[in-house]
C-alpha positions in Angstrom: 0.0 0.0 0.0 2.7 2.4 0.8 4.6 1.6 -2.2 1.6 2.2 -4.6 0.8 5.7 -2.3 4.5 6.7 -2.8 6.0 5.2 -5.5 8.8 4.2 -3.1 10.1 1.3 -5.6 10.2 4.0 -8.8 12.4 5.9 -6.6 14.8 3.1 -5.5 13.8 3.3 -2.1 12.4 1.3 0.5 10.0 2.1 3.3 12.6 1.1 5.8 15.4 4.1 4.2 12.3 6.7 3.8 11.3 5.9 7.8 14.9 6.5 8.8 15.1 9.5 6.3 11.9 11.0 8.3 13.4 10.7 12.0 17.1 12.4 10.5 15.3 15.1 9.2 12.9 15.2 12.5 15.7 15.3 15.0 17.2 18.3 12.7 14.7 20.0 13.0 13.0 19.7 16.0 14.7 22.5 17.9 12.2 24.6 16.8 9.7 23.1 18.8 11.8 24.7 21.4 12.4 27.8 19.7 9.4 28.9 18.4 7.2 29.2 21.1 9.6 31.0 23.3 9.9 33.8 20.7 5.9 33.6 20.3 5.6 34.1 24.3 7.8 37.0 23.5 4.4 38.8 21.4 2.2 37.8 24.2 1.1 34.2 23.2 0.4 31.8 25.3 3.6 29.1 25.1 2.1 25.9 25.8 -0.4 27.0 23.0 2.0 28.3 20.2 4.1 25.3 21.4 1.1 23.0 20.4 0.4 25.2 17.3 3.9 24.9 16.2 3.7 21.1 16.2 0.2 20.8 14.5 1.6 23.4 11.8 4.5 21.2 11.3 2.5 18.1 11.3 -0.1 19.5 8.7 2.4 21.0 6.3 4.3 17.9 6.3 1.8 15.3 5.5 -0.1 17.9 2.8 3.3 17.6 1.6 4.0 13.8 1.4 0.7 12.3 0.7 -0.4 15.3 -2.0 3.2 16.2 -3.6 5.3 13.3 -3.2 8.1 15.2 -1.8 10.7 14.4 1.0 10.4 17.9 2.4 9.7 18.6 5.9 7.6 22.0 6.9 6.9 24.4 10.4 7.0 27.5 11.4 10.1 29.2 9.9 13.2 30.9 12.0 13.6 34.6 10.8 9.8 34.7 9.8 9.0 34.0 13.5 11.5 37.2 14.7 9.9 39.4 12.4 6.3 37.9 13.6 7.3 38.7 17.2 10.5 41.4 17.5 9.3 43.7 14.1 5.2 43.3 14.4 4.4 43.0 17.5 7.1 44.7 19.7 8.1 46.9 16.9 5.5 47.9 15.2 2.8 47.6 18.1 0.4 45.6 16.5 -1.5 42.8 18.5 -0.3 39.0 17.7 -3.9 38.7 16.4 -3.2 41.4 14.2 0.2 39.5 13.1 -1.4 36.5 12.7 -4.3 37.8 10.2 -1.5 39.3 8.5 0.3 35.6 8.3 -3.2 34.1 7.2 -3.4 36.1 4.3 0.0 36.0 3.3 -0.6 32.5 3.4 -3.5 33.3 1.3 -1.8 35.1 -1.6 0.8 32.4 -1.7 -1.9 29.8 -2.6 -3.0 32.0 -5.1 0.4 32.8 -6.6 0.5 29.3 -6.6 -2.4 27.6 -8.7 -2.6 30.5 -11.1 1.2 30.2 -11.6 2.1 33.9 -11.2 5.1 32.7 -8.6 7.5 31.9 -11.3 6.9 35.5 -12.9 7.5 37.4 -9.4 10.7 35.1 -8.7 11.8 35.2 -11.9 11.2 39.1 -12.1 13.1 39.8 -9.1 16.9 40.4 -8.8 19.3 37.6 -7.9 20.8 40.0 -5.5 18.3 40.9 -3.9 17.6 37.5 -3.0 21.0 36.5 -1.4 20.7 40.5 0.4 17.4 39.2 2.1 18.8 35.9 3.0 21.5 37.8 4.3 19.9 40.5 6.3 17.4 38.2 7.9 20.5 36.2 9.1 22.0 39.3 10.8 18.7 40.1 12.2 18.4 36.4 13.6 22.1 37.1 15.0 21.4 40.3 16.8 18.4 38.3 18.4 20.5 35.5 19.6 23.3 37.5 21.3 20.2 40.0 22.5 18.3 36.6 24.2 21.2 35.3 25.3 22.7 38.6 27.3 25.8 38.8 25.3 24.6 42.2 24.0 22.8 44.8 26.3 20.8 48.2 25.8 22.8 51.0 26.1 21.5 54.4 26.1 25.1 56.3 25.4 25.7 53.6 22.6 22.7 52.3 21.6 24.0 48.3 22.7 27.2 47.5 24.7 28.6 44.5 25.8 27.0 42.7 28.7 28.2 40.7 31.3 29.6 37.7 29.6 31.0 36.0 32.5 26.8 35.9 33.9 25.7 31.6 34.0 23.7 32.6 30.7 25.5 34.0 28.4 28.3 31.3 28.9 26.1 28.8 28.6 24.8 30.4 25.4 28.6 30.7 23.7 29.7 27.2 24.9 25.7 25.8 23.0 26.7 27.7 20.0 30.3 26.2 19.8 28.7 22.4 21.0 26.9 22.9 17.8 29.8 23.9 15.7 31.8 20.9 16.8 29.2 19.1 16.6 28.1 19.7 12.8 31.5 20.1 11.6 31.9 16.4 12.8 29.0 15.5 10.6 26.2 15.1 13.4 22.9 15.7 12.1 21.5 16.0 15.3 23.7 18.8 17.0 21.6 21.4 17.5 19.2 19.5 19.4 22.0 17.7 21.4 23.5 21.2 22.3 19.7 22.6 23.5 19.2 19.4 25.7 23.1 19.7 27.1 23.0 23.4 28.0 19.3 22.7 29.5 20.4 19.4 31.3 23.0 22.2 32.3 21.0 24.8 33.8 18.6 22.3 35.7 21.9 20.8 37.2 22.8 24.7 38.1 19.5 25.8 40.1 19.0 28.1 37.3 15.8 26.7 36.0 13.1 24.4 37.8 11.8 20.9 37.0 8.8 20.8 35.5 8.4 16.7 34.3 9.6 15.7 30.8 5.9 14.0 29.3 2.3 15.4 29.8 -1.2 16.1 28.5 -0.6 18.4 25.4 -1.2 22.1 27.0 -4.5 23.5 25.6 -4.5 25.3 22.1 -7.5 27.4 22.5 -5.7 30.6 24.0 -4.2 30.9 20.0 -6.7 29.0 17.8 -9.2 31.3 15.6 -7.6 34.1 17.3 -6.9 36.0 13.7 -7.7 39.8 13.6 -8.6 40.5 10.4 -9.9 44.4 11.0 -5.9 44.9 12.1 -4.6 43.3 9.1 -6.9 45.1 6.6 -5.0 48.3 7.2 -3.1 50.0 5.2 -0.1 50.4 7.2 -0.6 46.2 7.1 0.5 46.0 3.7 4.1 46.0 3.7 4.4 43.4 7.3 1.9 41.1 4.6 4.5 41.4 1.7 7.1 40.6 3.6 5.8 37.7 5.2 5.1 36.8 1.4 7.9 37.8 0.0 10.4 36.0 2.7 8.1 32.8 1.8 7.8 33.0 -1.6 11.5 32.9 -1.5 12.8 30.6 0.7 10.6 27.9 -0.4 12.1 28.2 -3.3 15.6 27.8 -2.8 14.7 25.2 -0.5 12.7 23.1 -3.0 15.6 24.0 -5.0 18.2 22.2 -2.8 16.6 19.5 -1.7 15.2 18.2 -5.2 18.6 18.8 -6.9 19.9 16.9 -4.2 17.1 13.9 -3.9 17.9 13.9 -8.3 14.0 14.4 -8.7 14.9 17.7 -10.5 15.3 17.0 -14.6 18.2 17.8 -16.8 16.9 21.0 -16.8 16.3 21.7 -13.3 12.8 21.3 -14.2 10.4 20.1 -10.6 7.7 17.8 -11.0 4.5 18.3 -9.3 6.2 22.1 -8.3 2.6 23.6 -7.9 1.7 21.1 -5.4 4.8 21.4 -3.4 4.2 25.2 -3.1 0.4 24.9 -2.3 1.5 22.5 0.1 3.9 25.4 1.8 1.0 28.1 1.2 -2.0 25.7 3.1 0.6 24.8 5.5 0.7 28.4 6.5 -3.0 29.0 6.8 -3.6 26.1 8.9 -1.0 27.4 10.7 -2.4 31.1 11.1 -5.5 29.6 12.4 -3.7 27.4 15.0 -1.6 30.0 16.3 1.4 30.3 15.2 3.7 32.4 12.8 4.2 31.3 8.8 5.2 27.4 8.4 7.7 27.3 5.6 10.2 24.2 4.0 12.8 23.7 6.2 16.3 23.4 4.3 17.1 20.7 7.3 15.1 18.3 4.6 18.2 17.5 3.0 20.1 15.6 5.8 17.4 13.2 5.5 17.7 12.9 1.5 21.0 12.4 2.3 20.1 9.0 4.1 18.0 7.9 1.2 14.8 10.4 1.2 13.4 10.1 -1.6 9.2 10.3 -1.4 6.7 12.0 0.3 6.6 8.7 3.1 9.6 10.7 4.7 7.9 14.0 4.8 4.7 12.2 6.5 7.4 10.2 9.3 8.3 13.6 9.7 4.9 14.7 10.3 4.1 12.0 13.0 7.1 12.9 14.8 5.7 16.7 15.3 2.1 15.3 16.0 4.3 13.0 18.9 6.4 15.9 20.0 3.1 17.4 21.9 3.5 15.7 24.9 6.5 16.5 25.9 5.4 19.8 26.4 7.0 20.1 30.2 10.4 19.6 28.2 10.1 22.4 26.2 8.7 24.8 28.9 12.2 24.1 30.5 14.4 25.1 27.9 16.1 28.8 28.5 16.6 31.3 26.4 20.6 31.2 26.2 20.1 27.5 25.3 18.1 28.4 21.9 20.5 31.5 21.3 23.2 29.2 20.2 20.7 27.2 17.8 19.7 30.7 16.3 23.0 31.9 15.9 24.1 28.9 14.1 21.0 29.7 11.8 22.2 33.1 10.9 25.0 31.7 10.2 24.4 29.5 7.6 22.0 32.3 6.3 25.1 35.1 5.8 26.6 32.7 3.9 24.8 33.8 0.8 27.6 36.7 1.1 29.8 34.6 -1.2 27.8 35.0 -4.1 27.5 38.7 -4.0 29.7 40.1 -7.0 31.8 42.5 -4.5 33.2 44.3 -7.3 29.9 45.8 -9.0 28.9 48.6 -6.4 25.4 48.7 -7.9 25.0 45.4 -6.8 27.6 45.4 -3.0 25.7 48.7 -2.1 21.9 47.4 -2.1 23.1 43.9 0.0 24.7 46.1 2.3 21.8 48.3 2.9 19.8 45.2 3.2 22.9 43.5 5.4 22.8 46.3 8.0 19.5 48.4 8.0 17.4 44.5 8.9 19.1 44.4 12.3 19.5 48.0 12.7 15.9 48.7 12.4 15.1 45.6 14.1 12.3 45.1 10.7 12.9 43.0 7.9 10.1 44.2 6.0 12.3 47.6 6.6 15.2 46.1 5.3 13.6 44.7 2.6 12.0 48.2 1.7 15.2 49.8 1.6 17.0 47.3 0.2 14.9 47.9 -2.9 14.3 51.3 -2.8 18.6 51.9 -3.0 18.6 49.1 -5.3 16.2 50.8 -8.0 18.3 54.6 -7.3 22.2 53.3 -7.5 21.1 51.3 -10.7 19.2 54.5 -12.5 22.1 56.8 -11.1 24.8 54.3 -12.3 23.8 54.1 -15.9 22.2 50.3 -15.5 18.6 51.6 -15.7 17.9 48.4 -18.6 19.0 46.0 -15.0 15.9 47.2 -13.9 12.8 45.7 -14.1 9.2 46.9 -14.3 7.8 44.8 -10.8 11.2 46.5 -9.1 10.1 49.9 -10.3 6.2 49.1 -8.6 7.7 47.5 -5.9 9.7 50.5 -5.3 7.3 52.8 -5.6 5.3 51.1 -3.5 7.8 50.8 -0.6 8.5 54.9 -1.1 4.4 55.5 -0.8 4.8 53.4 2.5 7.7 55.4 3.9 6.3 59.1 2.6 2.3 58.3 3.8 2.5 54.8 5.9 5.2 54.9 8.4 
């Protein structure tokens, strides 16, 4: 039955290799479960209920996935999307979490649309390839100034806006030693270091007095302090437009690249880098989030952790659905979660941003039309604490160093209404 569901035997694979292929990608993964909810709490959520959001999310995206596209790709709520959700809508911005979370539904909304009427292509294909890597790149700075922000390393300052704090404090030693566990620990090739690193420094802290005991497995907390808690009136406003866009936009993207990856890497890509069943996968990603918005939580996305499990073997949608089970299981260990300290996730999001600012390696450093937009992007994200800000101005110096530079044929027709629209937002919105 599973064979004929999956096609497991037209992929060379075997149920056995796409189980273990599920609990690889799982266990890379499943920090998030840890991570998520804290940064929700952070808005104002309820944790046990974003923490049971963020594992139905997961769940649903992951079997939509399997059983409807065929595709070894794991889904939940995504890191970066879930620090603008909380850090540049909520606490930046002021809106309500039930505001943020209409504006996640119908982000979620647009994407499914984009989807089945095929207009995704045109919008990726329309936008510059360096503005890509310069979102990918701010986001991860952004990520990074959260992680050393949680994890006390860096402190408020009011003569210098952030100073160093006091790194010799139990937590933000205990952050630095996580974030170099996890270095070691990847570098050595083990797939589940981030999660080992979490459950060390916790184990840690417990040990130390510096966080309490609160059981390991329990009842799954209740979900209905965040389920149907969307505010729709909030996200119909103007002002709403560009924190919707950019919860699209940061999607639309890194689902992408992701499918990108991990088909190219699974060989289900053609000789032409051509997907099959592409408009699945992405409606997939776009329901995923909806279900998610409903639930409670912040937009579910692909998770580029997929490809440690291709890399066991991965090859069908029965990996994506192990995946799936694992998240629906993950619910009762809610006490664990609750435990787990906010220098013990820094590391894990540091190590994120890191592999995010990698996409500086494929900026052409030597064109300044195309260094000076990335580094707008690069350092106005953290320094305005917004990626839809970065993302704004990231375009908007793209579109001017270009015209000013003599490359005004580099730029396209959605840049120039993109870039409008972003210097309406700042001249009438802001």
């Amino acid at each position: 039955m599973l064979d004929a569901l999956f096609k497991i035997s037209d992929h060379n694979s075997t149920v056995r290799r796409e189980c273990i292929a599920g609990l690889t990608t799982f266990i890379t993964m499943v920090y998030i479960v840890f991570v998520n909810p804290a940064m929700l709490a952070e808005a104002g959520m309820d944790q046990g209920a974003a923490f049971v959001a963020t594992c139905i999310a997961a769940a649903i995206g992951c079997f939509i996935m399997g059983l409807w596209a065929n595709y070894p790709l794991a889904l939940a709520p995504g890191m970066g999307l879930n620090a603008f959700f909380t850090y540049g809508v909520v606490l930046g911005m002021g809106y309500t979490w039930q505001a943020a979370l209409g504006a996640v539904f119908m982000s979620g909304c647009i994407f499914l649309f984009l989807s089945l009427f095929k207009v995704r292509e045109w919008i990726i294909n329309a936008i510059p390839l360096v503005l890509k890597q310069a979102i990918a790149t701010g986001i991860g700075a952004f990520l990074a100034l959260i992680a050393l922000k949680n994890a006390g390393i860096i402190v408020a300052s009011p003569a210098t806006l952030v100073q160093l704090g006091d790194i010799t404090a139990a937590g933000p030693l205990l952050a630095i030693f996580s974030f170099f566990v996890i270095a070691a620990l990847l570098y050595r090739d083990f797939k589940s270091g981030v999660l080992i690193s979490i459950l060390l420094v916790t184990a840690i802290a417990l040990s130390l007095g510096l966080v309490e005991y609160q059981g390991v497995m329990s009842m799954p907390p209740s979900i209905l302090p965040t389920f149907m808690q969307l505010d729709f009136a909030a996200a119909l406003e103007l002002s709403m437009l560009s924190v919707i866009f950019a919860f699209l936009f940061v999607d639309l993207f890194d689902t992408s690249g992701t499918l990108v990856a991990v088909t190219q890497k699974a060989g289900l890509a053609d000789e032409k880098g051509n997907m099959p069943r592409l408009g699945r996968a992405l409606s997939a990603d776009s329901s995923a989030t909806i279900a998610g918005a409903v639930l409670g939580t912040s937009t579910t996305t692909s998770y580029i952790e997929s490809v440690a499990g291709v890399s066991v073997g991965g090859r069908t949608g029965l990996t994506a659905v192990v995946v799936g089970l694992c998240f629906l299981l993950m619910m009762f260990f809610a006490p664990l979660a609750k435990m787990v300290p906010a220098y013990a996730t820094a590391g894990a999001i540091l190590y994120v941003a890191v592999l995010m600012l990698q996409n500086l390696k494929f900026v052409n450093w030597d064109d300044m039309t195309d260094a000076i937009p990335v580094s707008v992007v690069l350092l106005m994200t953290p320094l305005t604490f917004s990626i839809a800000h970065g993302i704004a101005l990231g375009f908007i110096s793209y579109t001017a160093v270009k015209v000013l530079c003599g490359k005004r044929d580099e730029v396209s027709i959605s840049v120039w209404i993109l870039t409008a629209m972003f210097v309406v937002k700042f001249a009438f919105l802001s």
